[in-house]
N, C-alpha and C positions, 0 to 999 in steps of 0.2 A: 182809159189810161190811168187815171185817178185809182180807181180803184184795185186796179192790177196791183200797182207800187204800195197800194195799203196795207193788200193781200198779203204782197213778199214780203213786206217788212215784218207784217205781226207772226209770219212765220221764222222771219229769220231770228226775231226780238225772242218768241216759244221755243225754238231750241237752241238759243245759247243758254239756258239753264242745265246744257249738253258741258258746258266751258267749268263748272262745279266739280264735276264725276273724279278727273284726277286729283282735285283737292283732297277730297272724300279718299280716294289710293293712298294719296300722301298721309294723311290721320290714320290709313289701314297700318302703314310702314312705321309710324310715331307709336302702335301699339305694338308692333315687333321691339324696335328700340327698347321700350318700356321692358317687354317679357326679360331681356335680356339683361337690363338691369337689378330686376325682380331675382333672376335665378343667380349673378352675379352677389347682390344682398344675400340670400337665401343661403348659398355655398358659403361664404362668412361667418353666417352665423352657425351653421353647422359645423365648420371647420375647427374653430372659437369658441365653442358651448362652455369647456371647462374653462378657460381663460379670461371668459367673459365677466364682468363684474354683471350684478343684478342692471344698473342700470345703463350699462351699457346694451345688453341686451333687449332691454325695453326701450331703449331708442334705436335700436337697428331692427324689433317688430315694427314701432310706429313708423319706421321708413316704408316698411313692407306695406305695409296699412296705406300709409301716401300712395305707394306706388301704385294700388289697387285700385286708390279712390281714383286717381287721373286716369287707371285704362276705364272703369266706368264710365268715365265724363267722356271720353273718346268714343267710347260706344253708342250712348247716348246722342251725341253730336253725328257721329257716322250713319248711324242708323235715322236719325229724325232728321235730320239736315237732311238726306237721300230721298228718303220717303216725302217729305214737305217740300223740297224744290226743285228733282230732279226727275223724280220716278218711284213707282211703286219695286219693291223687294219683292217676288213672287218666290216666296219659301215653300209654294204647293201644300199650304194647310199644312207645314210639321208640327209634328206634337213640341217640338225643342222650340218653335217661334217663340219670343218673348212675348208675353202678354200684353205688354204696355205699347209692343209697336204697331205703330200704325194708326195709336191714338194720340200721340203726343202730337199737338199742332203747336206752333213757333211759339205760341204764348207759352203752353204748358212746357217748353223744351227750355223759353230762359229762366222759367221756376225752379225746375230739375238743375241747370248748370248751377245757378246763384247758388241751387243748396248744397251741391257738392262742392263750391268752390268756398262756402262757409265752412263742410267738414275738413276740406284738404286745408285752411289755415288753422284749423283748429287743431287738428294735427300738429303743424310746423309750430304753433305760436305752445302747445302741450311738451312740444321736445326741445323746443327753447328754455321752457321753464326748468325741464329736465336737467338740462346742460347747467343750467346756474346753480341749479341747487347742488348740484353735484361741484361746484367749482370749478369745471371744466371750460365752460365760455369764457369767453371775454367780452361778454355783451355790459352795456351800461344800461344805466336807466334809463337813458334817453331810448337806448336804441331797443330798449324792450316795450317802453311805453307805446314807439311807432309800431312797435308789430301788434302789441293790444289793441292802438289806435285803426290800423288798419283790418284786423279782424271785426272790428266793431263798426270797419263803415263797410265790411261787406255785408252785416246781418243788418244795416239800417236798409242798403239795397235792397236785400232779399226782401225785406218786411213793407217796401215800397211798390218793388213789380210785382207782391202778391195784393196789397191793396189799388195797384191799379188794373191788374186785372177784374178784381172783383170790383170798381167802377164800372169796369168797362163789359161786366156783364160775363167775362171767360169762365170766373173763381168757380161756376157747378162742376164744370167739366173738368177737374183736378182738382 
């Protein structure tokens, strides 16, 4: 009897990693959203080429720029979060597979986010600067020091999980 209810259990406990799948749907729909504002920016700046000042236009690319870096990160998470806890992708050997999937295991996947979420504030903390210089913001010191301050503890992060990985013996493998 014992061992019956052991049996059910580590099966029922193996496929609720099943209860993931529509989160992974939902990250698919947050990269619609994304395309939408992508093309939404994109029409802007086209519509606005002549009107546009230099630096106005260099900060509605860096948006586009933002906005690319986050569908990356969604991909990256959609795709290795899938492959690492729920199921294998059988893309049937496409030449279009991405090279890198299927090798990113969880370590090497929170190296990949840290570092896009290092370029994506570097971004935002690059068109903040924009915005001051130009006279446009109304940021103060304070509140530009927080956004330096917090770009600088995501790169203390990244420089953290990459040397604990490499304690931990993962660092060959990415």
């Amino acid at each position: 009897m014992a061992l019956w209810l052991e049996k059910l259990l580590e099966r029922l406990i193996f496929r609720s990693r099943w209860l993931m799948a529509p989160m992974y749907l939902g990250l698919v729909g947050g990269l619609v959203v994304l395309l939408v504002k992508f093309i939404q920016e994109f029409s802007h700046i086209i519509l606005h080429v002549t009107s546009l000042s230099e630096q106005e236009t260099v900060l509605s690319l860096l948006a586009l720029v933002d906005i690319t870096l986050v569908g990356n990160l969604l991909i990256m998470v959609i795709f290795s979060g899938y492959e690492n806890f729920v199921s294998r992708i059988d893309t049937a050997d496409s030449e279009d597979r991405p090279e890198w999937m299927g090798k990113v295991d969880y370590s090497g996947l929170k190296i990949k986010l840290i570092g896009s979420i290092v370029a994506i504030s570097a971004i935002d903390l690059l068109k903040a600067f924009v915005h001051q210089s130009a006279g446009e913001a109304h940021i103060t010191n304070e509140q530009m020091a927080w956004l330096v301050g917090i770009h600088l503890t995501f790169i203390i992060t990244g420089v953290l999980f990459a040397w604990m990985d490499k304690i931990a013996g993962h660092g060959k493998s990415h």
